[in-house]
N, C-alpha and C positions, 0 to 999 in steps of 0.2 A: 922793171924796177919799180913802175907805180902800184903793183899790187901788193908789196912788201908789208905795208903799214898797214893793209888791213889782215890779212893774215896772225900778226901780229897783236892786232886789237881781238880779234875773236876770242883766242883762249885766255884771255883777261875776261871779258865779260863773262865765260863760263864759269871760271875760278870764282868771281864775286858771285854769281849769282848760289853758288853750290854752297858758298861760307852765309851768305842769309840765308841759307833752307836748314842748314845746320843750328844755326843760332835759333828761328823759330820752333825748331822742334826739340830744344833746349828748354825755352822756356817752357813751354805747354809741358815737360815731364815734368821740370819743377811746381807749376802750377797744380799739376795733378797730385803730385806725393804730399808737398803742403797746403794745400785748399783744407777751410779747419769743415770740419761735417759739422751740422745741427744734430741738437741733443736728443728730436725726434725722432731724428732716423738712423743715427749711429746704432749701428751693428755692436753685437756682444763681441764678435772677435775684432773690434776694429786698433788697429794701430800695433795688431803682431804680425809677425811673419808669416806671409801669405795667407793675411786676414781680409786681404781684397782692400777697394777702395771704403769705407765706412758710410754707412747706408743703403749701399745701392743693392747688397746683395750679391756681387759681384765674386769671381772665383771661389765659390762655395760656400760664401756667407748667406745669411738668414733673408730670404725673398720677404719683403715688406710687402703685406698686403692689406687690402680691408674685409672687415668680416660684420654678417647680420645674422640675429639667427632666423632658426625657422618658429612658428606662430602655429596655433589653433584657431580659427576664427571661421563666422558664416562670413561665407564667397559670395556676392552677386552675380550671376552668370547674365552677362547681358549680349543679346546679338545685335551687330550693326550692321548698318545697311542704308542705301541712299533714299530718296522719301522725296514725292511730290507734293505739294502743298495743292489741294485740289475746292474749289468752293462746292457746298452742301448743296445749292441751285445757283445756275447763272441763266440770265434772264436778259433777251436782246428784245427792249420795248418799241414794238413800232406802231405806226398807227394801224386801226382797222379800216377806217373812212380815207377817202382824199377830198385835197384842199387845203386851204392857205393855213402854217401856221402861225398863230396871231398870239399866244402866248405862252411861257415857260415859266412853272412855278419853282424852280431850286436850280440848288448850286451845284458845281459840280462838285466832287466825293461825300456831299452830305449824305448822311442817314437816313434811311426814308422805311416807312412803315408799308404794309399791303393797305392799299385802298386810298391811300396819299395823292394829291394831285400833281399831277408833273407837266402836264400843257395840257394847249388847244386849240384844237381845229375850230377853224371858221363855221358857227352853225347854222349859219341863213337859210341857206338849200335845204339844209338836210329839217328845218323848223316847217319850210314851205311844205315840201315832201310829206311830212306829219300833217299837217292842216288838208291836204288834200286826202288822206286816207282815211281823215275822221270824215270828212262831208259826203266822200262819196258812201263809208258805213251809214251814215245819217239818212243819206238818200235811199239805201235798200233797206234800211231801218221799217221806213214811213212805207214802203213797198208791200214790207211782210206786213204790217199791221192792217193795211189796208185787205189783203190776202187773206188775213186770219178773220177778219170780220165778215168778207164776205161768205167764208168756208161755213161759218156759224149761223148766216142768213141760209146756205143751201139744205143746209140739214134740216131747216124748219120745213122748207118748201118740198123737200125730198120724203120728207113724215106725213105730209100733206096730202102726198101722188101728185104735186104739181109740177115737178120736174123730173125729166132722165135721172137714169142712175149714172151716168155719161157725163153729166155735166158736174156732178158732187164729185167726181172722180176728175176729173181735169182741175176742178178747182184745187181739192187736196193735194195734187202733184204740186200745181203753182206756190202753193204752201211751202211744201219742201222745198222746194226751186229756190225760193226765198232764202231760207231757212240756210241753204250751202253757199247762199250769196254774202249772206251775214259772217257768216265762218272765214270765208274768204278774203271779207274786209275787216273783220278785227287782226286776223293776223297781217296785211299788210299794214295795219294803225301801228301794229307790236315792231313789225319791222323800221318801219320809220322810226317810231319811238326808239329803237336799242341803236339804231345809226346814230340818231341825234345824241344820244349819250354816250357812246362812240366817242364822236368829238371830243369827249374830256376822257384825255391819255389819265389815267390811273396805276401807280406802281403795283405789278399782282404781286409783287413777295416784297418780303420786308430786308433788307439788307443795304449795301452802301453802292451809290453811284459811281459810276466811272465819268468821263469827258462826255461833254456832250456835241454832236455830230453833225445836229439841223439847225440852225439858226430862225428868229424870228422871221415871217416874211417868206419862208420858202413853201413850194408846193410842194406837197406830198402824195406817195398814191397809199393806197391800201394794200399793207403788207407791201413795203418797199424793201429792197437789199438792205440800204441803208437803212441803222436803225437811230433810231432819237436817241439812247443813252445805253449803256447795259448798266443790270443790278448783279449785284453779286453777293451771296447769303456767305457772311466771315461769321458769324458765331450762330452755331458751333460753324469749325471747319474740317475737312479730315486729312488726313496723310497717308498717300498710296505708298509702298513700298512694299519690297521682295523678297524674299530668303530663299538661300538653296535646301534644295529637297533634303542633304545632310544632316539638318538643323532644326528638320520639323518635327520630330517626334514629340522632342519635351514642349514644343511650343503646343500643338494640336492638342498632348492630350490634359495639359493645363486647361488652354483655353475648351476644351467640352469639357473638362469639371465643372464649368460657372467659374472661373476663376476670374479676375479682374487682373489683367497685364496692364500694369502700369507701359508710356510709351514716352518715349524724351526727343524732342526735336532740339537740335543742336544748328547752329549756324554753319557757312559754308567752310571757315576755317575751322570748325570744330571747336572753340573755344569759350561759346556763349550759348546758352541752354535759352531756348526762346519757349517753350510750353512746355506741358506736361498734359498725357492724357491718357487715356484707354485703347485697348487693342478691340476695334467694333466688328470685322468681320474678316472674312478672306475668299478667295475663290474657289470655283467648285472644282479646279484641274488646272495641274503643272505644264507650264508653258514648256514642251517639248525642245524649242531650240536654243533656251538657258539652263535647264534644269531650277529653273524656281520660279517660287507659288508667290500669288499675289496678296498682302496684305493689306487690309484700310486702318486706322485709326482715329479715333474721333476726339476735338480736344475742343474748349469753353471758349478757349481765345478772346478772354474778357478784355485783355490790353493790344490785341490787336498786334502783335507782333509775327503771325504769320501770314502771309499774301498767297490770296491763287497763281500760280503755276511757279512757286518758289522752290530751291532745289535746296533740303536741309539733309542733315543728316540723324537716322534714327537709331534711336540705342532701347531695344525690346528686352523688358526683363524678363527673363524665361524662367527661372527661379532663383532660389538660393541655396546655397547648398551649405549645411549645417556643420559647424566643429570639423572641418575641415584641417590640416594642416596645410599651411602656405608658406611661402619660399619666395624672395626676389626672384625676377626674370634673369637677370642680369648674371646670378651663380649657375645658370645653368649653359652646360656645356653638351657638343653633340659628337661622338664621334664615330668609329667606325663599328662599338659593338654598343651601340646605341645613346641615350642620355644619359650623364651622369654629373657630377659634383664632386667640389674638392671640399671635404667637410672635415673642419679643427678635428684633430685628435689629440687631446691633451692642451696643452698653451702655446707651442710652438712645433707643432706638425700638423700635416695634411693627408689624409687618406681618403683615395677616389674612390666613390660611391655610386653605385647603379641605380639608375633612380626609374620609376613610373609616374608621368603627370597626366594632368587633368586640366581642368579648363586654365586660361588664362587673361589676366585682362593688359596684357604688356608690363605690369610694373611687377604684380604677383603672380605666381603660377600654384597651382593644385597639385601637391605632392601626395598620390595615390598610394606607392608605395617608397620603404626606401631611406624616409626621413624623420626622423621624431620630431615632438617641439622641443624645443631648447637650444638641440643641434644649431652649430655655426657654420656656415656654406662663406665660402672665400666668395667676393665680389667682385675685388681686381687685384691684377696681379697674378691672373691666372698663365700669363704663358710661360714663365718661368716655371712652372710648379712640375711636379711628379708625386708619383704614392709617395709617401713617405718624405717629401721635401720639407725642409725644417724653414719657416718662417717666424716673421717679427710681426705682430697687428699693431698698426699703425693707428687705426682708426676701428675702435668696436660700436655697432649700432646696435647691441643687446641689451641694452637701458633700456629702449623703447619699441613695442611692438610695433609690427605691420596693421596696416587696419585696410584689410580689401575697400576696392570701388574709391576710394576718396579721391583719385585723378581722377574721378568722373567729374567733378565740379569745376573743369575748366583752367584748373593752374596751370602754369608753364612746368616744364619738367627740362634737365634732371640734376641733381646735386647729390652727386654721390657722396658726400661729406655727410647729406640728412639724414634721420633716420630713415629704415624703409616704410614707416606707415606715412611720412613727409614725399620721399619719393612717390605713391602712390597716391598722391594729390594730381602727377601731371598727367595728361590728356593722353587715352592710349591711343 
């Protein structure tokens, strides 16, 4: 008898629950039959029978899409690629002498020129050292002199018949004897001399300091691990980077016509252009286990915006390619009997086109063959569509042309609503 009441209670709660699901899917028809459509996107057949809901394109009415056409214009064909920022000389200054060092002439990341002073070794020793290589020259000096005079007395005496010919002959040896002793001691004078100038550390290239390593007071040996500071030559600077062997053709035989490739270094988001410069050389042979070749390029880096071993990214202009017709990326479709496009025919239809491209920079593509200018290529809205599906353009961007390469400058992309030469301001 106690389970009665809930037995009871169950098909109550069923009954309520089935009358709210009724009631919400009541209203949502009504909601949908009367919801008023905007005037932009209401449909030609909208509010007859079986006109569908109005705008949406829905049970056979007009697919609302957006449309650009296609353009004439030179392409910049540019290749990218990752890029080391690599310094022209880097230079790890140590001492040649050992010995205390007692002073340091700069700061650390100033600029310093070749021949600049940057420390110094204690030069006591190394002054003694010179002081004794001159005296004892001095002393063999006074030696050969003495040698040379007497050599001059023997020859009288030997014209005379008063001496051996033995003895003009020993003396003349002493002579030379001398004479290699002299030799012996200016270049250890020269040696002492180039140690004691040693001592004073001098920048050999011209470029910017790094941290510096040795502190006043420390001993040092000659050609220590540790080095006193390194230099590093930033202007010019170059930038290594690769391309696969795919891509070398038009770049090679440019660059042996004497051409000057312009070269873009881009920051690591891609969104900030840090230098410009030229394509300076490349390697003699393709690295087998990437398939690509090594490229340098050299840039003025008067502002200083790129750093040795910085990772940017490079945008190589390979050419241009002249009166081209172009095409948003974004109308092109791929399927199974290759690329094509859904291109206006007439004001309110579509017919699929077979298309040939050519290069691309993400925002435009190279229509090889396929497309004329003028032609309007649908941009969205495309998966509704079929041949011959009748649409409404909602949004035309045939006012204004496409203009290649203008996302190269770093904008944000993408606003289908802009035109396509606006689209092709954002970063490909």
């Amino acid at each position: 008898m106690a389970d009665q009441p809930m037995q009871t209670a169950r098909p109550r709660h069923s009954r309520r629950w089935l009358l709210s699901l009724l009631v919400l899917l009541l209203i949502a028809g009504l909601c949908w039959v009367f919801w008023p459509s905007s005037p932009a996107t209401k449909a030609p057949g909208a509010g007859k029978p079986g006109g569908g809901r109005p705008g949406f394109g829905a049970f056979g009415g007009p697919v609302p899409v957006r449309v650009a056409p296609a353009t004439v214009g030179d392409f910049p064909l540019y290749y990218k690629a990752l890029g080391t920022v690599t310094a022209t000389n880097t230079v790890n200054v140590r001492s040649r002498v050992g010995g205390e060092l007692v002073k340091i002439n700069f700061k650390e990341g100033q600029r310093v020129k070749a021949g600049d002073l940057l420390a110094e070794i204690d030069p006591r020793s190394y002054q003694i050292a010179l002081q004794q290589a001159e005296g004892t020259l001095a002393q063999n000096q006074a030696q050969l002199k003495n040698a040379q005079i007497d050599l001059e007395r023997y020859k009288g005496l030997f014209a005379e018949d008063s001496i051996a010919k033995q003895t003009l002959d020993t003396q003349a040896a002493l002579v030379a004897q001398y004479q290699g002793t002299i030799k012996t001691n200016q270049a250890a004078v020269g040696d002492a001399r180039l140690n004691l100038d040693f001592t004073r550390i001098r920048a050999p290239i011209s470029g910017r300091l790094g941290l510096r390593q040795l502190d006043v007071g420390n001993l040092v040996a000659a050609n220590d691990t540790t080095a006193l500071v390194v230099i590093t030559q930033t202007q010019p600077i170059t930038v290594v980077f690769t391309l696969p062997e795919t891509e070398l053709s038009t770049v090679l035989s440019r660059y042996r016509s004497g051409a000057q490739l312009p070269v873009q270094a881009w920051d690591r988001g891609d969104t900030q252009q840090l230098s410009v410069g030229v394509l300076s050389s490349l390697d003699n042979q393709i690295d087998t286990t990437t398939g690509t070749l090594k490229f340098k390029a050299g840039f003025e880096n008067q502002d200083e915006m790129l750093f040795p071993n910085q990772f940017v990214n490079v945008r190589l202009l390979a050419d241009t390619l002249k009166d081209v017709v172009l095409a948003p990326s974004a109308a092109m479709q791929f399927g199974t009997n290759g690329t094509f496009a859904y291109v206006m025919d007439g004001d309110n239809k579509v017919t699929i086109r077979s298309l040939k491209l050519g290069a691309s920079d993400g925002d435009l593509t190279v229509v090889k063959e396929g497309l004329a200018k003028g032609e309007r290529v649908v941009l969205e809205g495309t998966d509704r569509l079929r041949d011959g599906s009748e649409v409404e353009v909602v949004n035309d961007s045939s006012d204004v042309p496409a203009t290649p390469g203008q996302h190269l400058q770093g904008q944000d992309k993408k606003d289908l609503s802009a035109t396509p030469g606006e689209q092709g301001k954002a970063g490909a």
